[in-house]
Structure formats: C-alpha cells, structure tokens
N, C-alpha and C positions, 0 to 999 in steps of 0.2 A: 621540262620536267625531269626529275629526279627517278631515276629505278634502283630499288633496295634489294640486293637478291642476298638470301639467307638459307640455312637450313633450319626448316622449321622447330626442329626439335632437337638440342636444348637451345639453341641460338636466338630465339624469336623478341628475347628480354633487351638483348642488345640491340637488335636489328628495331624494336622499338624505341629506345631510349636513342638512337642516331635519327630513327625518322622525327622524333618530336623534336630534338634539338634544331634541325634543319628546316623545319615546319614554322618552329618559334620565331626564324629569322628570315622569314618569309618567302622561304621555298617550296616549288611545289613538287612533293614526293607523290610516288604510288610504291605500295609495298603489300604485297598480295598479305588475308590475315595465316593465323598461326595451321587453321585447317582448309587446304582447296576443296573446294565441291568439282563441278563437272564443268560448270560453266569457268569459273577460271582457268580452264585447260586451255582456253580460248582469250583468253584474257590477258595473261600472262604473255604471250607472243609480241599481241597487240601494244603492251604497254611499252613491252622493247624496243619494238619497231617507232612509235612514238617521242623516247623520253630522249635527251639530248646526254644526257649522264647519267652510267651506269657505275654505282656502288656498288663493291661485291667485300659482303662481308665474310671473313677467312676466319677460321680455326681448324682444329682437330677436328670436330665432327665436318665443317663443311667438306673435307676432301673425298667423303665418302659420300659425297650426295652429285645423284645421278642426274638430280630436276639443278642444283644449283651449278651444274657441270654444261648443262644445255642450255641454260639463259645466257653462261657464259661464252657458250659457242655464236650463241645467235648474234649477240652485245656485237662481239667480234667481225661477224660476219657483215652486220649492218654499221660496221666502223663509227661506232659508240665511243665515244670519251671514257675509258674506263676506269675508275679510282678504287683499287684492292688497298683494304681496312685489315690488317691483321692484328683478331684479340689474341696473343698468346706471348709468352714469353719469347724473346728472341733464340736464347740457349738453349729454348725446349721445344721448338719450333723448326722443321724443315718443309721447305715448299716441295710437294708431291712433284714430280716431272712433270705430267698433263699439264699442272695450273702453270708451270714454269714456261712452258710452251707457249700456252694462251695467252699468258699476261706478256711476253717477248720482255722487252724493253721500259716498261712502265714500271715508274717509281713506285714503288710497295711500304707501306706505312705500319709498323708497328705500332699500333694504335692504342689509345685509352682517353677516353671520356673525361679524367681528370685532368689534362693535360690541356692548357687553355690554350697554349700554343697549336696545338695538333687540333683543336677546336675551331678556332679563328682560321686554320689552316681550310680546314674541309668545308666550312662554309665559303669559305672567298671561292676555292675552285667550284664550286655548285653554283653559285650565284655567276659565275663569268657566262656571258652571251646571253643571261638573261634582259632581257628589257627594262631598263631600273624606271623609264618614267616617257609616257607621250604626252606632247603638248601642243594646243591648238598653237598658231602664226596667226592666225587671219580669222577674226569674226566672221567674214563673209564668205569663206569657204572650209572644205574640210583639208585644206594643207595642216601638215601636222609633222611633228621633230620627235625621233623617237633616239634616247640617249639608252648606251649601251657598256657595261662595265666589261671590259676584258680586252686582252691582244687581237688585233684586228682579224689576224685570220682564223680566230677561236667565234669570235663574234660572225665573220662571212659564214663560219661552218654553222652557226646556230641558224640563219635566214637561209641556205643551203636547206638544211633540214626539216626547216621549220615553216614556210614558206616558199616549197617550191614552185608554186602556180605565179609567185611574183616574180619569179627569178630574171624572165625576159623582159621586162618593166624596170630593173635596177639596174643603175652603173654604177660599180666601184670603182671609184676614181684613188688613184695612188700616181704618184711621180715615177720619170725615168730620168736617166741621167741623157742630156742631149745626143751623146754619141746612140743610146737607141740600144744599147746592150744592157741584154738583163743581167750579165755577169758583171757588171760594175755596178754594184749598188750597194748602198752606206748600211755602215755594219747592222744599223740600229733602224734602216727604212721597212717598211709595210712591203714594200716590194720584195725585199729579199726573204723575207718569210712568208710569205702569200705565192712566191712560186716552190718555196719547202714543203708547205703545206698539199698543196697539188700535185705535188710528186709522190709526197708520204704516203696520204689517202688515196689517190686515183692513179699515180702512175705516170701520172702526164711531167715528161721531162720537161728543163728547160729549153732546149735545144726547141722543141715542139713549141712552145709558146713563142720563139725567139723568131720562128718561122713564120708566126701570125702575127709578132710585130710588122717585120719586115715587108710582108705583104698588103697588111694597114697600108704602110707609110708611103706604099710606091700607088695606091688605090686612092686611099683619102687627102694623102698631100700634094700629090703629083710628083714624087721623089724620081728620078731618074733610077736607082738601083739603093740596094738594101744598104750600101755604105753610107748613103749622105747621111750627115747629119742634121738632127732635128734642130729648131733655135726655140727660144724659149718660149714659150706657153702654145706651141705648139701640139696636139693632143690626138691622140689614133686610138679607135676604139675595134678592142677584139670579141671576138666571140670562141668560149671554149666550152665543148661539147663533155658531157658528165655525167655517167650514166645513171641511169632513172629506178630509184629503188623500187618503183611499180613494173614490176614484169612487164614487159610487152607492149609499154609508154614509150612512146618518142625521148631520145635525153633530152637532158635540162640543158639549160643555154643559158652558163652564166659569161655577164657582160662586164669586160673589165674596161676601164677608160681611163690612159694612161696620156700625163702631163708633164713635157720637160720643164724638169723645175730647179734642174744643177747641172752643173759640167765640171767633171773631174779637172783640178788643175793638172797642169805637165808635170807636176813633181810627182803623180800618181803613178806617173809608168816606171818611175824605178826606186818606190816607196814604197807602191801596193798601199798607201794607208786611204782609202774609202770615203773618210771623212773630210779629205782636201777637196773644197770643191769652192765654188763661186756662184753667184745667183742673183735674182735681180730680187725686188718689194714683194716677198710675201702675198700681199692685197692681189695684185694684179694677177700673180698663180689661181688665186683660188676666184678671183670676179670670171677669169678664163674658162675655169671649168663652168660656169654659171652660163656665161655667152654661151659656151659651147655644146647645151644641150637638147633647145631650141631646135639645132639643126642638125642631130640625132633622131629624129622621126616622130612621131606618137606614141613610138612603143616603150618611150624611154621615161616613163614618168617619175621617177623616186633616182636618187645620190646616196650614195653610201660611201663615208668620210671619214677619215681619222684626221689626228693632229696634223695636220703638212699643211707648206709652204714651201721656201727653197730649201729643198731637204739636203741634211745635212749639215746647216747653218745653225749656232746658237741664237735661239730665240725660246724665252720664256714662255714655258707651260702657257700660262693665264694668255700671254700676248696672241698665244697661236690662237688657241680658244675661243678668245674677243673678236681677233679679225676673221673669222670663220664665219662665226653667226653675224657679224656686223656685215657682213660680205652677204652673207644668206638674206639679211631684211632688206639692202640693196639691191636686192634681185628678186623679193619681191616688190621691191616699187616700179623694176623695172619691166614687173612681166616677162621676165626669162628665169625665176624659179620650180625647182621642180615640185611636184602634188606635195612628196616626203621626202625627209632629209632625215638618213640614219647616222648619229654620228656615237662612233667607237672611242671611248676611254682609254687608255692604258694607264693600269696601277702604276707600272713604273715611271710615269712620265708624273703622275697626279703626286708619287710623295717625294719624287725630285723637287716640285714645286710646294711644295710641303700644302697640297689643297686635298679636299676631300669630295668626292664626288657629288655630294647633300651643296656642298660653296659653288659647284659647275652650274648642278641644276637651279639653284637662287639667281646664279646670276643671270641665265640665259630665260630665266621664267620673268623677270622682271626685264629684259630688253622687250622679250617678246606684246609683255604688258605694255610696254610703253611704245610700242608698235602700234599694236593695238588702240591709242587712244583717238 
C-alpha cells in the first residue's frame, strides 16, 4: 500500500490528482480525505505503520504543517520507502532544514503531473515489491508461485513488512562465491545488496553475517574451521535476528539459504574485477536448492528466488528464467518442492533482455498449464 501525506489545505487537489493516477495503474493508496474527524487521529498512524511506501507531497504550504511533519517522522521511524514529490519551482523552492534532515539521503523530485517521464517514474517505484500475480502449480494442491516486480532486496523488504508471521517458514535463497566470503561478491549479485540493505535498515554489519556464515559451515557441513572452502552446490542456511516492529514480540527470523554457485578466478586477487568467476550448469545450482529443502525441517515451506544460477556468468535473462521454473516443475514431480515459490523480477535484468514482465508471466502461466494437464 501506498501512503499520501499532504497538507490539507491548499494541497489536497494535487495529493488527489497523484492518488487517482496511482490508483488508475493499479495501486493501492490510502490518503486520509481533505477534512480529519477524530477517528482518523487513529487512523492515520495505522496506515503508516501498514503501507510499504510513503509519498510525501512537498510544497510551500506543506513546511509549515505540523500533522505532515509527524507522519513524516513516523514513515521514518518505521523505516518506510519514502518518495518526496516536490510541486514548486526549483528557483523558488528551498528545503526547510527539518525536511532536509528527515528526508537524509533520498532522491527529491521536482515534480509535475505533466511530465510523463516523472509519471512512469513514480508509478514503477510504487509498484516495485508489490505482488504482480499468484498462480496455482498443482490442481491437487494449494502450492502456488507468487511473481514480484522489483530488486530483490526491495521485494525481501516488502515480505519483511508485509508478512511477518511467514518469515520463519521462507528461505531466501542467493549464491556465495565458494571461498564462503561475503566480501567477494559480483558487482551485480543479490548478495551484495541484501547484505547493504541489512546494514542500511537494521544495522547488521557484514562482518556479523560473515560470522553466521562461518558457523553454518563448520555446523551443517562438517567444515573443520571457517577457512575451508565450500565446492559447488554446496548450501548453509543462516538465521538473522530483526527486530519486531510489535513492541514486546519476540524478533523476526529471517532465513537466508546460501548456495556456492561461483569461485572467483586467480586473476581476482590482483584485478579485484568481481565478475571473473567459473561455475558449473546452472540446472544443477538451482535442482540443489530444491534437494536441499526437504532436509531443512518443516518449518521451511515457501523459497524466495531471483534470477541465479552460476552467478556471475553470462546467461540470458529468459534462459535464467526457463530453467528456474523448469527446475521448479521437476521438483514438483519429484516431491521435494516447496508449498510457495516467490520469485523476484529485476527491471534491469527484464529490459536488458528486452522482455516485459506481462511475456514472464505468459510464459510461466502456460508451463504451469501444461503441468497441470
């Protein structure tokens, strides 16, 4: 969900004419109306604490408004996606210190309605980590494939938010590079932003995470000490603690399940370039994760997936794609697939491949169909 925070008065004309547009292309906003009664006092919190992205529309009058100064603290506080809209002239326009604070680092948009670019702009960021489409697997059960538009660790952060009661139930599965260090990993991997993203938001260093590799490896593989190296499809699954935006709740426990699926070649150590790496078939990475969840417990029912294979390696958008879910229907014939399979889109991988999200889900709607017969 989308949250609109405006000053009521004169701003309300804009702050509606952004929620229809966003509305029209099938998002879902909440935008308290132009006058609170008493019960929105209570409302308004609620919706914050709720919506995955917070809109904050800027002008001259909003800097003086006290109620759009406190939604924004809150946004903040319950570490919101925040996208500041500003209607005003750039030349005649200065950001107040307070909002300069608040907003830190976030890209600020000189904004207008006419502007079809800046249009197409705010709708793609409101739609990322929403759910574009679930789809039954199996007539005879309720397994089911939920497709997701956005960067992997924007899309973890929407099921993060969105879904905390599943959190111990998912394994987000992403590749390591064999050596077992999370500091070597490809410029462009899920790994190296899913441990940015965890440091941004919560704080949790790598070094921390590198720790709960390490103890995996010597636990679950019988590794003698945190040096060995892992061989390929080899996989250790962590657990990182995160805390519970319900007062006084146990944290959340999300489950990451990591698969060597490259090894740096030797020209890396005095290259540094990331993307030299070696790797075996693809298939056999991702059937791995499939074997390997079975004997993960009962508590592990649903996979959370982006594009990978041997990371690193050029392979075709569509190719990653195909053998993914091709990989997924063989694991349900085999009885070692999980209930749910979430899998994560990247825009920039889909117009490299010059495909569009609507051609993903046809194609994987008709495997499924034909699974299905």
């Amino acid at each position: 969900m989308v949250f609109i925070s405006y000053k009521s008065d004169p701003d309300y004309d804009i702050a509606l004419k952004v929620s229809d547009l966003l509305k029209g292309e099938g998002v879902n906003v909440w935008m308290a109306p132009k006058s609170i009664d008493d019960n929105f006092v209570y409302e308004v919190p609620h919706a914050i604490n709720t919506c995955e992205i917070f809109v904050i529309i800027i002008s001259k009058n909003t800097v003086h408004s006290e109620q759009v100064m406190n939604e924004l603290l809150l946004a903040v506080k319950h570490n919101k996606k925040v996208i500041p809209l500003i209607f005003e002239k750039k030349s005649e326009f200065r950001m107040p210190d307070s909002y300069e604070y608040q907003l830190g680092q976030k890209q600020w948009r000189y904004f207008s309605l006419e502007d079809q670019n800046m249009v197409n702009w705010l709708v793609e960021q409101c739609k990322m980590g929403e759910p574009i489409i679930e789809m039954s697997v199996d007539k005879f059960n309720d397994k089911k494939i939920t497709l997701m538009k956005g960067d992997y660790q924007e899309n973890m952060d929407y099921v993060i938010n969105n879904y905390p009661e599943k959190l111990e139930h998912i394994a987000f599965a992403m590749g390591i590079d064999c050596s077992s260090s999370l500091k070597i990993s490809s410029k462009k991997g899920i790994l190296k932003w899913v441990c940015k993203y965890l440091d941004e938001k919560y704080g949790i260093k790598i070094d921390v995470l590198q720790d709960l590799v390490d103890d995996a490896k010597i636990r679950q593989l019988g590794h003698s000490d945190k040096n060995q190296e892992m061989k390929f499809k080899d996989s250790v699954l962590i657990t990182v603690l995160l805390p519970n935006p319900d007062q006084g709740k146990e944290e959340l426990k999300l489950k990451i399940l990591l698969i060597a699926n490259s090894r740096k070649k030797s020209s890396y150590k005095t290259t540094h370039d990331v993307d030299e790496v070696e790797g075996i078939d693809s298939r056999e990475i991702i059937v791995s994760l499939f074997n390997k969840l079975p004997s993960l417990g009962e508590d592990i029912r649903e996979l959370f997936i982006g594009a990978m294979g041997t990371n690193g390696l050029e392979f075709p958008y569509e190719v990653c794609v195909s053998e993914i879910f091709n990989c997924y229907l063989y694991a349900q014939r085999m009885n070692i697939s999980p209930d749910s399979l979430w899998f994560s889109m990247r825009k920039e991988d889909m117009e490299r491949a010059d495909l569009s999200s609507d051609e993903i889900i046809n194609y994987i709607s008709t495997v499924t169909h034909f699974f299905q017969q």
